[in-house]
N, C-alpha and C positions, 0 to 999 in steps of 0.2 A: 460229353465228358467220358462214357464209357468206352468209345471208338479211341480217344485220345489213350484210356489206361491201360487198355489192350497194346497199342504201339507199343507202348512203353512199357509193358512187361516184356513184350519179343525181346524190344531194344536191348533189354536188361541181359536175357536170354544169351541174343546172338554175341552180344560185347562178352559174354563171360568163355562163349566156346571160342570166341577168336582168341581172347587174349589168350586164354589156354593153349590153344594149339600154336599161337605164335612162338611165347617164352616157350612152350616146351621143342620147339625148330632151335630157337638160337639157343637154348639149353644143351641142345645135342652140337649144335657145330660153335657155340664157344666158351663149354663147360655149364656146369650146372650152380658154380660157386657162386658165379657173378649172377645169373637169372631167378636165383631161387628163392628173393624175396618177392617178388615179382608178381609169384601167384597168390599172394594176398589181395593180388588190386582183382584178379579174375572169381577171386572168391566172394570179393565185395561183390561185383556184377552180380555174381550167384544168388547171393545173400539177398540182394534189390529185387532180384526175380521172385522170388519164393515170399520174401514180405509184399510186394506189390500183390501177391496170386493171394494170400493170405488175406489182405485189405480190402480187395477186391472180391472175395466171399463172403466176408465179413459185412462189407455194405451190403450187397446182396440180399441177406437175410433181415438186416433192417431196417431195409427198406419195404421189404415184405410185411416185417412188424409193425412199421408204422401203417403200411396200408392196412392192414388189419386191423388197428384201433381205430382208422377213419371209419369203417364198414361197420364197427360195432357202434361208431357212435350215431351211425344215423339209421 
């Protein structure tokens, strides 16, 4: 499962700088009016990046806490 979260935060990652650098190409060659909601979806990817990274340190430590109450209890 950890192999699996990692994919998937790159994934989250890589989709946000593409989409980034894509609308902002077609922004330059077919104006910005039309493209410029656009980078809401790039910012979502962001957004999935950094709560994925977030959750993922999150378990982290408690799973550390739970192994620490196993160690105290025996």
């Amino acid at each position: 499962m950890e192999s699996y979260n990692k994919v998937m935060q790159f994934f989250w990652l890589a989709m946000g700088v593409v989409l980034t650098v894509v609308i902002t190409f077609l922004g330059f060659k077919e104006g910005f009016a039309k493209w410029v909601g656009y980078y809401l979806m790039a910012g979502l990817c962001f957004l999935m990046y950094f709560v994925k990274r977030w959750m993922m340190k999150r378990m982290e430590k408690h799973n550390a806490w739970i192994q620490e109450q196993k160690e105290k209890q025996q």
